[in-house]
C-alpha positions in Angstrom: 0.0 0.0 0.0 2.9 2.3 -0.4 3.6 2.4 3.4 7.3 2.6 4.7 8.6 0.5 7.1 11.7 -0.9 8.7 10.0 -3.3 10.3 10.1 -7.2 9.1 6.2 -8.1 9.1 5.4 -12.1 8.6 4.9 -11.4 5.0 7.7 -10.1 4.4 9.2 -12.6 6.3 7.6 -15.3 3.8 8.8 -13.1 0.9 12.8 -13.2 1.3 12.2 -16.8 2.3 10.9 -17.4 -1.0 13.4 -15.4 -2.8 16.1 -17.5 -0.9 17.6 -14.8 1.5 20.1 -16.4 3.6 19.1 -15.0 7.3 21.7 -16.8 9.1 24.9 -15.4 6.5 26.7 -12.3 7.6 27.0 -10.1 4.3 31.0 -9.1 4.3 33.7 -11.1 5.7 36.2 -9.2 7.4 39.6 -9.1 6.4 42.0 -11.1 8.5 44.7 -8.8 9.8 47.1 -10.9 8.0 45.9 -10.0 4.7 46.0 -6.3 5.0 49.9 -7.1 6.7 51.1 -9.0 3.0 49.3 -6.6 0.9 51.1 -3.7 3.4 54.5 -5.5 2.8 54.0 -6.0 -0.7 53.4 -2.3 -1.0 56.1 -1.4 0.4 58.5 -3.5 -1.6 57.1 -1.9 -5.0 57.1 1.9 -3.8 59.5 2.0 -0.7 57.1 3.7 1.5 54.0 3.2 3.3 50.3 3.9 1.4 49.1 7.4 2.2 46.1 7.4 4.8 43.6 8.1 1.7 45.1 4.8 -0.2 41.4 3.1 -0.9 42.5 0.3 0.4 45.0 0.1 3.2 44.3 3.7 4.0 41.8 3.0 6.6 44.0 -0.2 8.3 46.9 1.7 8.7 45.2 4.8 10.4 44.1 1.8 12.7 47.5 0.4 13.1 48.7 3.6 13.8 46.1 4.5 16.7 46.7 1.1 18.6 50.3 1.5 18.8 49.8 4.9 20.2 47.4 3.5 22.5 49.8 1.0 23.3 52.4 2.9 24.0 50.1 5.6 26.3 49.4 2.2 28.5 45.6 1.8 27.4 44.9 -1.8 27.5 42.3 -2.1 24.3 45.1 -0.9 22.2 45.0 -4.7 19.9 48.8 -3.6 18.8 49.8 -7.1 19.7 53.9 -7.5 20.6 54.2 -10.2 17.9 51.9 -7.4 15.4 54.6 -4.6 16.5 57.8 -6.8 15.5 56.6 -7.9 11.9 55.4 -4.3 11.1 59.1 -2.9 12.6 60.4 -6.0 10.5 58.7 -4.2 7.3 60.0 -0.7 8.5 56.4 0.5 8.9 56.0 3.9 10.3 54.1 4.3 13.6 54.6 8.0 14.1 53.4 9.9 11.0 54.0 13.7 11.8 53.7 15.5 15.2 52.5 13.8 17.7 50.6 15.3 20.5 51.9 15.4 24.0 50.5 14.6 26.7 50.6 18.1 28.4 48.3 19.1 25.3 46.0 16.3 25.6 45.5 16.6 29.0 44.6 20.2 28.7 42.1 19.0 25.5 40.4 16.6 27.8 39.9 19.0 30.6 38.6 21.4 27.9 35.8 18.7 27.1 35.1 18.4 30.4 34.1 22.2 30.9 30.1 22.5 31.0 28.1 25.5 29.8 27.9 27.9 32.9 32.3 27.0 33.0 33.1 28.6 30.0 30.4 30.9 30.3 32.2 32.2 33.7 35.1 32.3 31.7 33.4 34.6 29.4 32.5 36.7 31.7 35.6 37.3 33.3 37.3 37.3 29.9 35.1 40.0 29.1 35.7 42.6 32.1 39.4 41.9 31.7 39.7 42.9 28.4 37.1 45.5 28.3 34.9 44.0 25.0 33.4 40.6 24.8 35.5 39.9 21.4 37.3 36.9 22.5 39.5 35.5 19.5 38.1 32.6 18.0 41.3 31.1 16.2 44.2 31.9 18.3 46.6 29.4 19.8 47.3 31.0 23.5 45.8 30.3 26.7 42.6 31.8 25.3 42.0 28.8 22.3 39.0 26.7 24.3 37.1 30.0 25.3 37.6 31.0 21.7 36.3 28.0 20.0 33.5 28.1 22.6 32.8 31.3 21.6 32.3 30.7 18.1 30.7 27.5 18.8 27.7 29.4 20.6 27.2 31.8 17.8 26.7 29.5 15.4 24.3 27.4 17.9 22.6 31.0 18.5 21.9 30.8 14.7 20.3 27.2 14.8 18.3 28.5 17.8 16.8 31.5 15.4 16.1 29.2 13.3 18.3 29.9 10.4 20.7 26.5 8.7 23.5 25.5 10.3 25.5 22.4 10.7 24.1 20.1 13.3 27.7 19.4 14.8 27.4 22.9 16.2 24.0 22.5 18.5 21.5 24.5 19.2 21.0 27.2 21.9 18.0 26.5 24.7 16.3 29.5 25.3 17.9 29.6 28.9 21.0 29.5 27.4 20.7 32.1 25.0 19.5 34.7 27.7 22.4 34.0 30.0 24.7 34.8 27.0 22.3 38.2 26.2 22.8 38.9 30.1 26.1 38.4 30.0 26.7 40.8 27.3 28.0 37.9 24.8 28.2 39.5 21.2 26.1 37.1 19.0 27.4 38.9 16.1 31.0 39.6 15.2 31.6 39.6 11.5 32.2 43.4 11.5 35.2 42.5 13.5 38.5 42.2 11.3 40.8 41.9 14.6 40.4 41.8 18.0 39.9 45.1 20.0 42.8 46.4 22.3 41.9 46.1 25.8 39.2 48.7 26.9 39.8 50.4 23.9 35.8 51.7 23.9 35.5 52.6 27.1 35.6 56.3 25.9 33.5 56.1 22.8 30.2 54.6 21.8 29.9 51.7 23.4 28.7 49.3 20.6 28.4 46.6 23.4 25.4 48.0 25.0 24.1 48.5 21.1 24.4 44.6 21.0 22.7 44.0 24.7 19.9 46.1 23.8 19.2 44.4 20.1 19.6 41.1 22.2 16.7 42.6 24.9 14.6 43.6 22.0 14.9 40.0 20.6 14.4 38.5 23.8 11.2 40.5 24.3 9.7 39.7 20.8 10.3 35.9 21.6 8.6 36.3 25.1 5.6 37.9 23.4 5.5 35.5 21.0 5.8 32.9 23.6 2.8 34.1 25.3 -0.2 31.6 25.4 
């Protein structure tokens, strides 16, 4: 009847059995490790280096390979880099370590930057914001200031979502409780006229476009309350 469903009814049941689909069969075997090792070696032996990470083929393996013996070597126990794995790859003079590796220092300070919930960075924000003078945090910068940054810009594009307009769904989208702590904290939801960052309190004599911002934000938030209204 033109209906779509996932769902595998006793009809449809009695249908595949009828065309002969095999129920029991899984539908790709997986390549041994094995395999991928002789087609690595053999590889090798023709080009003198390792595939790139975008070979069709091996790409994906090796980025694996690659991962476990990091893993490995960072003590994790699911890393699956076996010792007798490790010596035929070294036999083969695989690469482990492709570029710059990360240290641990900056890892640890990633992780910690994962851990931070709203209201954190949101205090950071705020005391970003009186230090300086202007609530322009840099976005892209690669001091002490990078996680507020990238929080930063992560929120104005989730500010977007939460108007409503298209935006990548890897961004999120703003609650209405968190959008009027940013408007209360004075957060600037719009920044594109900026071409660098200010100099601290380098407004505080002129115009203060800030309080422009905060009261656009106040007239937004008082157009969605209305229109909230039952």
């Amino acid at each position: 009847r033109g209906e779509k469903s996932d769902y595998l009814t006793a009809d449809r049941l009695r249908k595949l059995a009828t065309a002969g689909f095999a129920f029991g069969e899984k539908a790709q075997r997986e390549t041994p490790w094995e395999e991928y090792f002789d087609k690595l070696s053999a590889y090798r032996a023709e080009h003198g280096k390792d595939p790139p990470t975008s070979h069709p083929e091996m790409g994906y393996w090796i980025t694996k390979q690659r991962a476990y013996y990091n893993k490995k070597v960072d003590g994790d126990p699911k890393h699956y880099m076996t010792d007798e794995r490790e010596e035929k790859l070294r036999s083969i003079g695989f690469v482990f370590q492709a570029g710059t590796r990360m240290s641990e220092e900056h890892r640890a300070s990633m992780r910690a930057g994962l851990k931070k919930t709203f209201d954190d960075r949101l205090a950071e924000f705020v005391a970003w914001k009186e230090k300086h003078g202007h609530p322009y945090v840099p976005t892209v910068t690669p001091g002490e200031d990078k996680h507020l940054g990238r929080w930063v810009a992560k929120q104005r594009l989730a500010y977007k979502a939460f108007q409503g307009k298209e935006v990548s769904k890897k961004y999120g989208k703003l609650t209405a409780e968190q959008a009027l702590k940013l408007s209360q904290a004075g957060f600037a939801f719009e920044a594109s006229h900026i071409r660098r960052t200010p100099k601290d309190n380098v407004d505080a004599t002129k115009p203060n476009e800030d309080q422009e911002y905060e009261q656009q934000n106040e007239l937004e938030w008082a157009n969605y309350e209305h229109s909230a209204d039952p």
